[in-house]
C-alpha positions in Angstrom: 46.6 -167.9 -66.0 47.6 -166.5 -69.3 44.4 -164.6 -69.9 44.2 -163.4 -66.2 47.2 -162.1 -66.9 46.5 -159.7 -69.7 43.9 -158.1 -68.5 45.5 -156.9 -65.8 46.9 -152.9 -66.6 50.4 -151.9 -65.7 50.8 -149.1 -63.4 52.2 -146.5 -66.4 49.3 -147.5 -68.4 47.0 -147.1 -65.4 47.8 -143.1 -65.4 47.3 -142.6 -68.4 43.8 -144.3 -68.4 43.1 -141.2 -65.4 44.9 -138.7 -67.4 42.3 -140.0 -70.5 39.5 -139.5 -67.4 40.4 -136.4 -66.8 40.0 -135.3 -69.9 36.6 -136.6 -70.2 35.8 -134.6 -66.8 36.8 -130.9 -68.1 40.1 -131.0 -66.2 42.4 -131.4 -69.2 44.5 -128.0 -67.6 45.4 -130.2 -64.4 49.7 -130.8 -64.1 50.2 -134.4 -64.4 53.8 -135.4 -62.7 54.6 -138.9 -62.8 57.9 -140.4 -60.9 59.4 -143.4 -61.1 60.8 -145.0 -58.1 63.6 -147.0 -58.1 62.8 -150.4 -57.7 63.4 -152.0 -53.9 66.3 -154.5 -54.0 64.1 -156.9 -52.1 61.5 -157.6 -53.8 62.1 -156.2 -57.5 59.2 -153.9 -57.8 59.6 -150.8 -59.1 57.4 -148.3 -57.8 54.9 -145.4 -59.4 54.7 -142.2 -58.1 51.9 -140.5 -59.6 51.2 -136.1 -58.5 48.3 -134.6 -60.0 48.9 -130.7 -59.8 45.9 -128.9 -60.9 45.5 -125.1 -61.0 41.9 -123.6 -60.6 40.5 -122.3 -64.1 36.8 -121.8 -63.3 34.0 -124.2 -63.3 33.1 -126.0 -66.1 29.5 -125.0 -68.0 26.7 -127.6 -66.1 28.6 -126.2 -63.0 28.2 -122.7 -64.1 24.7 -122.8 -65.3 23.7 -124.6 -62.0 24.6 -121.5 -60.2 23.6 -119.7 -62.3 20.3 -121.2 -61.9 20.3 -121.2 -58.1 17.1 -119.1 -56.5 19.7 -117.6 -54.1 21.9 -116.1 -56.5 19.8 -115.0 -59.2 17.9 -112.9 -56.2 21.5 -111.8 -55.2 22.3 -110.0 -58.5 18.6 -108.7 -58.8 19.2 -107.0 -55.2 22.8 -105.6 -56.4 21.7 -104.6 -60.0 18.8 -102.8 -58.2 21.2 -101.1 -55.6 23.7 -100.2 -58.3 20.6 -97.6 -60.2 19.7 -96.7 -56.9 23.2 -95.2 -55.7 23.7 -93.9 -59.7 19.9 -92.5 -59.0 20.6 -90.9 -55.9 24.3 -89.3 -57.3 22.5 -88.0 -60.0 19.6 -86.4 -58.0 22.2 -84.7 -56.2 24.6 -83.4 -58.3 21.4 -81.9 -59.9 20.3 -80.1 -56.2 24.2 -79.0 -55.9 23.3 -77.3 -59.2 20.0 -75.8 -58.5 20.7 -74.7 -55.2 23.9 -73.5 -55.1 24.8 -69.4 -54.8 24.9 -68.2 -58.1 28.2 -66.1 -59.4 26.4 -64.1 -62.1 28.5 -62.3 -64.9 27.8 -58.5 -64.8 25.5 -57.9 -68.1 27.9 -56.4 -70.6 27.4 -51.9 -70.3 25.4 -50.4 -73.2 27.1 -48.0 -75.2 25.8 -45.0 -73.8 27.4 -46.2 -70.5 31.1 -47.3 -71.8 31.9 -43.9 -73.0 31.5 -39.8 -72.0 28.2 -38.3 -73.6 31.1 -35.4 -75.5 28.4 -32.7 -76.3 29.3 -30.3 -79.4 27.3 -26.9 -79.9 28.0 -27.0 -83.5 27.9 -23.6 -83.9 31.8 -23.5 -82.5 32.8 -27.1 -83.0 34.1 -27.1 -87.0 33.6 -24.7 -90.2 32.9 -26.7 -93.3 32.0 -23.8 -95.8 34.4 -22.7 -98.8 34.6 -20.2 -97.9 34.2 -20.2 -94.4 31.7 -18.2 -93.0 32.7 -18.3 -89.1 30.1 -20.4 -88.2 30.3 -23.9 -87.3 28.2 -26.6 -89.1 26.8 -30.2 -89.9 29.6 -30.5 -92.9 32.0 -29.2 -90.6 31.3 -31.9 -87.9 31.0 -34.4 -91.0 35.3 -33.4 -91.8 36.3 -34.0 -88.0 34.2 -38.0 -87.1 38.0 -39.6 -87.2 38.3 -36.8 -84.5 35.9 -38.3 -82.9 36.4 -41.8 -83.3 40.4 -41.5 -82.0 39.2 -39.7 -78.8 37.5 -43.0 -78.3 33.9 -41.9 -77.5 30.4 -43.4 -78.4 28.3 -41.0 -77.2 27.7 -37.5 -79.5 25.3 -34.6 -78.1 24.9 -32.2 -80.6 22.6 -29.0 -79.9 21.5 -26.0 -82.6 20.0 -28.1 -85.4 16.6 -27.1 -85.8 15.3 -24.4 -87.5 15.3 -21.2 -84.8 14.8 -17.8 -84.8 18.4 -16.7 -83.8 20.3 -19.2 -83.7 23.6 -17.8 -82.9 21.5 -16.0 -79.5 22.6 -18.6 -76.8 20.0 -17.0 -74.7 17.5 -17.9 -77.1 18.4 -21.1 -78.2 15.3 -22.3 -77.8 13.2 -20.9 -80.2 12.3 -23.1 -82.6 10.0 -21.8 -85.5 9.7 -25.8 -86.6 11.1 -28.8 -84.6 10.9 -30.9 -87.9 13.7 -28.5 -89.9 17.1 -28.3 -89.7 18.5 -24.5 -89.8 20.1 -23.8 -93.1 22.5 -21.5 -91.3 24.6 -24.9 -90.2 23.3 -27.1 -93.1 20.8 -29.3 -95.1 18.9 -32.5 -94.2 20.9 -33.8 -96.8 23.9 -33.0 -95.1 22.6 -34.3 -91.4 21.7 -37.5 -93.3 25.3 -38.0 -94.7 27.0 -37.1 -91.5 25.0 -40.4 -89.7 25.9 -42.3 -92.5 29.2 -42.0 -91.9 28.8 -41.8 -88.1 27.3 -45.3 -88.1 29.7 -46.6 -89.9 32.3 -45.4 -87.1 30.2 -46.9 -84.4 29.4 -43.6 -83.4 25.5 -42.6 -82.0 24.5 -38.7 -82.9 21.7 -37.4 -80.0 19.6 -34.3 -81.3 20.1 -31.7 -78.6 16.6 -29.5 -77.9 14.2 -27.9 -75.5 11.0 -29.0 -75.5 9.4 -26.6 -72.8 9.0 -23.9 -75.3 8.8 -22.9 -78.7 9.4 -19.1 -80.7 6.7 -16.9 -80.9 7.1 -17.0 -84.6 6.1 -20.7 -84.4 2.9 -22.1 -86.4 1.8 -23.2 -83.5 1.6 -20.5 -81.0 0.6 -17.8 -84.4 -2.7 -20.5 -84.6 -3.2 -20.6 -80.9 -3.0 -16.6 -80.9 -6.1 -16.9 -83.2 -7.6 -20.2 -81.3 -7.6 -22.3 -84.1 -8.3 -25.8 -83.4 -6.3 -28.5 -82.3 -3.9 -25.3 -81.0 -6.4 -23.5 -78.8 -4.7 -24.8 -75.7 -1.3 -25.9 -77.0 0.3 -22.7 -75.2 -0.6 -21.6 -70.9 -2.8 -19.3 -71.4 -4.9 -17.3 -68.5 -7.0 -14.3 -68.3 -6.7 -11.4 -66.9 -8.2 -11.0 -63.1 -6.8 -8.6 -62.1 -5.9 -4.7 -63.3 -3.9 -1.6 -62.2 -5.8 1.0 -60.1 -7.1 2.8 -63.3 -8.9 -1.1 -64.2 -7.3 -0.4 -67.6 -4.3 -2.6 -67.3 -5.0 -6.6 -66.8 -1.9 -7.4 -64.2 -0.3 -11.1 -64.4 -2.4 -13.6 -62.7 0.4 -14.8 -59.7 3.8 -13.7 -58.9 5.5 -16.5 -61.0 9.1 -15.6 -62.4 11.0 -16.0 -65.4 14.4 -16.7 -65.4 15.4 -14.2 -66.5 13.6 -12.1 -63.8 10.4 -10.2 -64.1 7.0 -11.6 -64.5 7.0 -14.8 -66.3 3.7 -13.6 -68.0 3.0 -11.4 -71.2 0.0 -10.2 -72.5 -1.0 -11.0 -76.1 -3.5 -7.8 -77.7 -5.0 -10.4 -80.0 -6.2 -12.9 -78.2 -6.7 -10.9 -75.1 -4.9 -13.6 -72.2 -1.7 -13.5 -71.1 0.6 -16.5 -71.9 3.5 -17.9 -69.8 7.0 -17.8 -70.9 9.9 -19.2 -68.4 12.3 -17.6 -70.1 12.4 -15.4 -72.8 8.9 -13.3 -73.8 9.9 -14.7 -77.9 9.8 -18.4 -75.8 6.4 -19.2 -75.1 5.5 -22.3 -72.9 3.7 -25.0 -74.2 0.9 -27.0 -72.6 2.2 -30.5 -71.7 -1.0 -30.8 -69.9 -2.6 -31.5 -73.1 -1.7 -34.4 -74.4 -2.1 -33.8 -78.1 0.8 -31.5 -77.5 2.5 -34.6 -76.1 1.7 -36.7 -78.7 3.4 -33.8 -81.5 6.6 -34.4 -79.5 6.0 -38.3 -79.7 5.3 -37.9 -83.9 9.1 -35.5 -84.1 11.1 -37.8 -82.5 9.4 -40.8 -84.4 10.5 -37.9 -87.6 13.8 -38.0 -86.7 14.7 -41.5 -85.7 13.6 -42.3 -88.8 16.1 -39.9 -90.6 18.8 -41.8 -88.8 19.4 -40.1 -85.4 20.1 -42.8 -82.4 18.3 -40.5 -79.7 17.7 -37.2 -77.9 19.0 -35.1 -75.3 16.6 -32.8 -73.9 17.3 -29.7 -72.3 15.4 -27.9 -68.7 12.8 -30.7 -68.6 12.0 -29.8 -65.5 10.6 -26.7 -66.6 7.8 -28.6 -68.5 5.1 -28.3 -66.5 3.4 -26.2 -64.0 0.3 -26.1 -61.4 -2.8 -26.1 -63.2 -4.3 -23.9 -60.3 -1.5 -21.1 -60.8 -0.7 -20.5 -57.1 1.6 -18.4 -56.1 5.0 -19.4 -55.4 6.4 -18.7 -51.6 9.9 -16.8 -51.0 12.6 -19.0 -50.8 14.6 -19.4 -47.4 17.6 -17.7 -47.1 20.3 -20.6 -48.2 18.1 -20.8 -51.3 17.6 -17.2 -52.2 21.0 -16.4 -51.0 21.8 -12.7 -52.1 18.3 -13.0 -54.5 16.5 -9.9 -54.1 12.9 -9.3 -54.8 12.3 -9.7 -58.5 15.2 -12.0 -59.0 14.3 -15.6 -60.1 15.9 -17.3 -56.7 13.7 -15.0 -54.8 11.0 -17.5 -55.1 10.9 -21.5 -54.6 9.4 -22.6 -57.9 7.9 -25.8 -56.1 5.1 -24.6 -58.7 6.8 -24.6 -62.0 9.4 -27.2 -62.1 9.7 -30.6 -61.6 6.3 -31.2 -60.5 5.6 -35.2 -59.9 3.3 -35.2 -63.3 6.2 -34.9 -65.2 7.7 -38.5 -64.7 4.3 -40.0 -67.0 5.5 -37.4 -69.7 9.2 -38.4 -70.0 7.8 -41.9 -69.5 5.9 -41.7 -73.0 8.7 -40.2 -75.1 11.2 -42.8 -73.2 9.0 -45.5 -75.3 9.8 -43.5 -78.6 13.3 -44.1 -79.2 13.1 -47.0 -76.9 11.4 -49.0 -79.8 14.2 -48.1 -82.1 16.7 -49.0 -79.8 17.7 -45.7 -79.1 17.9 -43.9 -76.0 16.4 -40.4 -74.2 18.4 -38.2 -72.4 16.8 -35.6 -70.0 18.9 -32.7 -68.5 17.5 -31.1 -65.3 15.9 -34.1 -63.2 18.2 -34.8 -60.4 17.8 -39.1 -59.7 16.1 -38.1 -56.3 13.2 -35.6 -57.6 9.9 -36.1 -57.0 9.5 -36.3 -60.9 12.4 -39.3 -61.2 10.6 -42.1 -59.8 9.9 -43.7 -62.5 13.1 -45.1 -63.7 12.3 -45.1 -67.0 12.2 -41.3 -67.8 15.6 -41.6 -69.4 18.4 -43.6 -69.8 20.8 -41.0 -68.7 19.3 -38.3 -66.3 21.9 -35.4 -66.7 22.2 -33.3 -63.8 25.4 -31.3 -63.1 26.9 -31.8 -59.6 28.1 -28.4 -58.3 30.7 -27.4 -56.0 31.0 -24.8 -53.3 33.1 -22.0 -54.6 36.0 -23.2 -51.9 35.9 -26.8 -52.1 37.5 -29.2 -49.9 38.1 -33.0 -50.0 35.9 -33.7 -47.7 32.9 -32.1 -49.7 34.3 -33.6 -53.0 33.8 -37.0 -51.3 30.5 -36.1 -49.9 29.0 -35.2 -53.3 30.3 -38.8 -55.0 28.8 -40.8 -52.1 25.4 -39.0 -52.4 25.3 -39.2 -55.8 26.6 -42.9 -56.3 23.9 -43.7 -53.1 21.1 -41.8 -55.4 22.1 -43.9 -58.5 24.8 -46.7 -59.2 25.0 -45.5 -62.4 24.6 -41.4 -62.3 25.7 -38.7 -65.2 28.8 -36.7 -64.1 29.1 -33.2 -64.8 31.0 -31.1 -62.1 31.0 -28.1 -62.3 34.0 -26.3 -61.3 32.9 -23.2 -59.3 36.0 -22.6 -57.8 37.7 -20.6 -60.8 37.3 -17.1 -58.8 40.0 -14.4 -59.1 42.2 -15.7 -56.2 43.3 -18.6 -58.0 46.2 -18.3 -60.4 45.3 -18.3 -63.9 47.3 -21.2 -64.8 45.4 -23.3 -62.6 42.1 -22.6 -63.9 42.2 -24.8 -66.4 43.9 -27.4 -64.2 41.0 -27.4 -61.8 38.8 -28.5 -64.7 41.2 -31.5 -66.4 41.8 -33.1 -62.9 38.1 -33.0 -62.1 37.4 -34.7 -65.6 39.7 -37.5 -64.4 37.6 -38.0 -61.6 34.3 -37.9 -63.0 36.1 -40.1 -65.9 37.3 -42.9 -63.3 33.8 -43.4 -61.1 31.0 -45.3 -61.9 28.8 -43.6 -64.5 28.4 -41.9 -67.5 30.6 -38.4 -67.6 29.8 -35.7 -69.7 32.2 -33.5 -71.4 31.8 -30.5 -73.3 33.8 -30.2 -77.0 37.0 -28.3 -75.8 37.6 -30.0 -72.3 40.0 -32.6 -73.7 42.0 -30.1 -74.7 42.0 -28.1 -71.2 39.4 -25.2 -72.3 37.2 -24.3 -70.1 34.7 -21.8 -71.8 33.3 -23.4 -74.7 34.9 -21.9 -77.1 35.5 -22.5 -80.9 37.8 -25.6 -81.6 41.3 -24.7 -82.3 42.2 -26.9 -84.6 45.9 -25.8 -85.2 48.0 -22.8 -84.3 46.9 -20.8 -87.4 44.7 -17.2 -87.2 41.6 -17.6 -85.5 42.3 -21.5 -85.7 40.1 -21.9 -88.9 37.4 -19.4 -88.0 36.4 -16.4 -89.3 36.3 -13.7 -86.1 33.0 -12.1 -88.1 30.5 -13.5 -85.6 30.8 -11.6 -81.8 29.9 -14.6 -80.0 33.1 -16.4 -80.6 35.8 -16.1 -77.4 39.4 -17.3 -78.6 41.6 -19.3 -76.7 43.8 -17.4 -74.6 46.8 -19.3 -76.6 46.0 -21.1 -79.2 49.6 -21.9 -79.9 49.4 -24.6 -77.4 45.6 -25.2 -76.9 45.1 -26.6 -80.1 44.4 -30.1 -81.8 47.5 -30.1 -83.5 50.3 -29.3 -80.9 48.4 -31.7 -78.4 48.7 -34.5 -80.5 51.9 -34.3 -81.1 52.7 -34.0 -77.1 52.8 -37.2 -75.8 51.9 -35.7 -71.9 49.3 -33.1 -73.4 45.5 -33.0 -71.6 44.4 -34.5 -75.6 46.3 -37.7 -75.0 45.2 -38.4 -71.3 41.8 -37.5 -72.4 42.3 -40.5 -74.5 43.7 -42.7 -71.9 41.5 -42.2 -69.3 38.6 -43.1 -72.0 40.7 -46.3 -73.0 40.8 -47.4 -68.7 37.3 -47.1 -68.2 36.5 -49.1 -71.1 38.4 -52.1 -68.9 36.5 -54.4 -66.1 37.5 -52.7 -63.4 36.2 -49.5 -63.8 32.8 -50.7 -65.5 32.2 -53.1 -62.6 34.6 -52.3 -60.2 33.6 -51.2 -56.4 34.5 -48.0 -55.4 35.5 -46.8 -51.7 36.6 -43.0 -51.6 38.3 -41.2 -48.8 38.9 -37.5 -48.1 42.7 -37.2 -47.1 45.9 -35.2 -45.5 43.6 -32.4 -44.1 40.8 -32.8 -46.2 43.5 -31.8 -49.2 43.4 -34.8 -50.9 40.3 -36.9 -52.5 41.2 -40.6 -53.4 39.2 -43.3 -54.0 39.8 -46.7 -55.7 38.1 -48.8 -58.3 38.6 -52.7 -57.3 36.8 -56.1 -59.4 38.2 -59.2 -58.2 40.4 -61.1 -60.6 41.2 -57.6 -62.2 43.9 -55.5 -61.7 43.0 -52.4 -58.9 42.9 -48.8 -59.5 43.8 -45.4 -57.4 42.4 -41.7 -58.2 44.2 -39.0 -56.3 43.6 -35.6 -56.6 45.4 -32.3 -54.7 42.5 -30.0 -54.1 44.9 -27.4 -52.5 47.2 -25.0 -53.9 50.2 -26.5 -52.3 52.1 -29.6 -52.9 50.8 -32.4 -50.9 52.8 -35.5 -49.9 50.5 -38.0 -49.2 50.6 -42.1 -47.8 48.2 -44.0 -49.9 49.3 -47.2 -48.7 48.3 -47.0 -45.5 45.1 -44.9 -46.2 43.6 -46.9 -49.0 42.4 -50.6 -48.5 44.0 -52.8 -50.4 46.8 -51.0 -52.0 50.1 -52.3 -51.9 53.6 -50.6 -51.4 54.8 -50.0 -55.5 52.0 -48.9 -58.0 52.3 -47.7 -61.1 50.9 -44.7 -63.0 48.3 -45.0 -65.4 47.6 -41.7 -66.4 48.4 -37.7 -64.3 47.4 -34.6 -65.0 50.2 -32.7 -66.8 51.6 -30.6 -64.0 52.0 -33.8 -61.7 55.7 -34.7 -64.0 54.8 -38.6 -63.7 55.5 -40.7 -66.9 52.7 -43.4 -68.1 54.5 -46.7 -66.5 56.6 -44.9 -64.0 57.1 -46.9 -60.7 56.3 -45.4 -57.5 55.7 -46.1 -53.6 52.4 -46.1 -52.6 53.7 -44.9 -48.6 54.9 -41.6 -50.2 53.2 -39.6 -53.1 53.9 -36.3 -54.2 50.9 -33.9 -55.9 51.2 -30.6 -57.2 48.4 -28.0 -56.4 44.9 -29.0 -58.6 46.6 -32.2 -60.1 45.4 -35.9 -60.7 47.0 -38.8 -60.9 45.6 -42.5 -61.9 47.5 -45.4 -60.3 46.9 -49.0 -61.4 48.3 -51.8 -58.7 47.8 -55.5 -58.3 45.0 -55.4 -54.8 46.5 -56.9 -51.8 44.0 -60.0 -49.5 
């Protein structure tokens, strides 16, 4: 009985014999809570209550590798890791399509240089005297002293004209004959001197254009004294034609059509030596040359190729569209009577000239000196090919295709506006040069000059390139020598005829202007720093003829950017005018960017849009912040 009864386990011992179990079984983390009861009065026993409290903590590692094992789960995660690349597949390929196909919000490519600033043409021969003494003539050494001139107006862009080698240079009629397109004159300076002068322009950031006229040469040329004498290759470099027809005696040869020089007359001339006659368009000392040949094309190529390799950036050339003529010679017709207008028989606009200018030929021509500076990354500029000729179809002829806009003697808004929209519809990018015709005798003197600043603010404020001739930024409208200061003759000598003076050069000169704060100089040099901003170099414009065709405006608008209003009184009475409600997008308060003297409005001032006052021939630039 003894032995039964050891082997028997008490009921304390017995839980801990499942606790050891337990153990064994991976579920050591189960809450064991044992109670003891106390024992019943009856029968002495005390009783055991035993609570196993066990808290989940994952399966042990046979359990876990026998699911993981399990056909029916390893398929599951194949089918989930396979959808997971699918959908990551898929996003991808889509945000990649989003990408591709999406509108595209292009940056505007960043204006070259030619087009962030005016082209600011000098004739050098009135620009600055650099002689000790001075000599009253204008030259390269002159130009040389006034660059930080230059560089303060803020421009890019120089034009300079009468640096080659001519016959008489200080003739404005004849300024274009050159004896050799390879020489500069030595009556405004070396090629030592032009050298040194781009030196230090390039150093400023500034680009020098040589300025000349390649339709004809002098008479004293090489070229035309060998073609006289047909020696070879310059036989045919001039138009030459013989004679057909003579006088009633048949002893004098008579011109071969009823062409016309510009200057009125036949636009032929017989030569005694070599027995033709040769056309001249202008002066009888300015021969024509032959850009039907294209050796004579090619010499033009081999000068420019001379002087871009002296330093120059480009060229302007002058009355292109006088470069070639019909090969057949026929006879002009008479113009219609808007064209000719008062022309009379003999007088150049008596005649068309459908024959001898801007013939469709020309375009090929420009085309192959375009490649010329093009190469050197320099740029050709033609003057007298309107964007809409026959010969401008090709646009590359030119970077900048000069072509003055003119005005009818008595201009109104309404024809202001009309010439900006046909000329922005010819080109987005055009040449501005306005020509202020309406300067007759009926207009007070005073506002001469103010017709001519307030149409520079305009030309300054649209889209394009404007052109300004050395003087306009101080309110001259004749070129004229620069006055410098108030002193005599502003630093030239009165010795040469040609010069006009200033009518006062006591306050129309560099000096006195930069010292006035609200003189045409400074806002000459504001309007230049505002169209250097966004909004005029990629602004849109929308222009409006206004209060009975009194007022132009037009505004200058690139989203993001802050908007811009040009107003300008083209009457000669005050004009109150509501902008606001006129102009899209322009809010009640604006404030003034830059006027015209005579308007009396500070830089900065505030003002309200709904009520505007202009004096007669003024301009005013308002900056605002758009409205929608």
């Amino acid at each position: 009985m003894d032995n039964d009864h050891s082997t028997l386990a008490s009921p304390g011992e017995e839980a801990e014999q499942r606790l050891v179990a337990e153990e064994k079984n991976g579920h050591s983390n189960k809450h064991i809570e044992v109670k003891y009861v106390t024992p019943d009065t009856q029968n002495g026993d005390a009783k055991i209550d035993i609570d196993l409290q066990s808290a989940f903590a994952g399966m042990g590692k046979e359990e876990l590798m026998k699911f993981a094992n399990d056909p029916f789960w390893v398929r599951t995660r194949w089918i989930l890791f396979n959808l997971f690349w699918l959908i990551w597949i898929a996003m991808l390929a889509g945000a990649i399509a989003i990408i591709v196909l999406a509108p595209k919000c292009y940056a505007p490519p960043p204006r070259e240089w030619w087009e962030q600033s005016p082209m600011y043409e000098i004739d050098i021969r009135n620009f600055k005297d650099g002689n000790e003494p001075q000599t009253g003539v204008g030259n390269i050494n002159g130009l040389t002293s006034k660059l930080d001139y230059l560089n303060e107006l803020g421009i890019k862009t120089v034009v300079v004209s009468n640096l080659l080698d001519s016959s008489e240079p200080l003739d404005v009629s004849k300024e274009g004959s050159v004896e050799n397109f390879r020489q500069i004159s030595p009556k405004v300076g070396t090629l030592l001197d032009l050298k040194n002068l781009l030196e230090k322009m390039k150093a400023l950031g500034l680009h020098l254009l040589m300025s000349f006229i390649p339709n004809h040469s002098s008479d004293k040329h090489p070229w035309f004294l060998k073609s006289v004498n047909r020696e070879e290759p310059f036989t045919d470099y001039y138009v030459w034609k013989k004679a057909t027809k003579f006088d009633g005696d048949g002893n004098k040869p008579l011109p071969p059509n009823n062409w016309l020089s510009v200057t009125g007359d036949s636009a032929w001339e017989w030569n005694d030596v070599r027995k033709e006659f040769y056309l001249h368009q202008f002066e009888k000392s300015q021969p024509d040359l032959n850009f039907h040949n294209q050796a004579v094309i090619d010499s033009f190529k081999d000068i420019m190729k001379y002087w871009l390799d002296v330093g120059v950036t480009g060229f302007h050339l002058d009355k292109v569209q006088h470069l070639l003529e019909d090969k057949d010679l026929v006879n002009e017709t008479i113009a219609s009577g808007r064209e000719a207008g008062d022309a009379h028989l003999g007088h150049y606009d008596f005649l068309t000239h459908h024959r001898t200018t801007d013939l469709p030929q020309l375009a090929d021509v420009l085309y192959q000196w375009n490649q010329i500076p093009a190469n050197s990354s320099g740029i050709l500029s033609v003057n007298g090919v309107r964007p809409d000729s026959r010969s401008a179809s090709n646009a590359t002829v030119g970077q900048l295709l000069v072509k003055p806009q003119r005005l009818h003697p008595q201009f109104n808004a309404s024809q202001l506006n009309d010439l900006v929209t046909i000329t922005l519809d010819k080109s987005s990018w055009p040449t501005w040069e306005i020509i202020p015709m309406r300067v007759d005798n009926t207009m007070k003197n005073n506002f001469k000059d103010e017709v001519s600043t307030s149409l520079m603010v305009v030309t300054m404020m649209l889209p394009g390139t404007p052109v300004t001739h050395s003087g306009l930024e101080l309110g001259l409208v004749k070129p004229t020598p620069i006055p410098w200061d108030n002193s005599t003759n502003a630093g030239f000598s009165t010795a040469e005829p040609w010069q006009p003076m200033a009518a006062d050069s006591t306050d129309v000169n560099v000096k006195a202007q930069q010292e006035n704060a609200n003189s045409t100089l400074n806002l000459y040099k504001a309007l230049i720093h505002l169209r250097a901003t966004d909004s005029f170099l990629y602004g849109d414009t929308n222009s409006h003829a206004l209060l009975n065709d009194t007022v132009f405006a037009f505004t200058r608008i690139k989203k993001g950017n802050p908007g811009y209003l040009v107003a300008l009184n083209v009457g000669d009475a005050r004009a109150e005018v509501n902008l606001q409600s006129q102009m899209a997008g322009v809010p009640n308060e604006v404030t003034v960017s830059a006027a015209t003297p005579s308007t009396g409005y500070a830089p900065k001032s505030k003002l309200n849009a709904d009520s505007v006052s202009l004096e007669p021939y003024s301009a005013i630039v308002l900056n605002f912040v758009p409205e929608g």
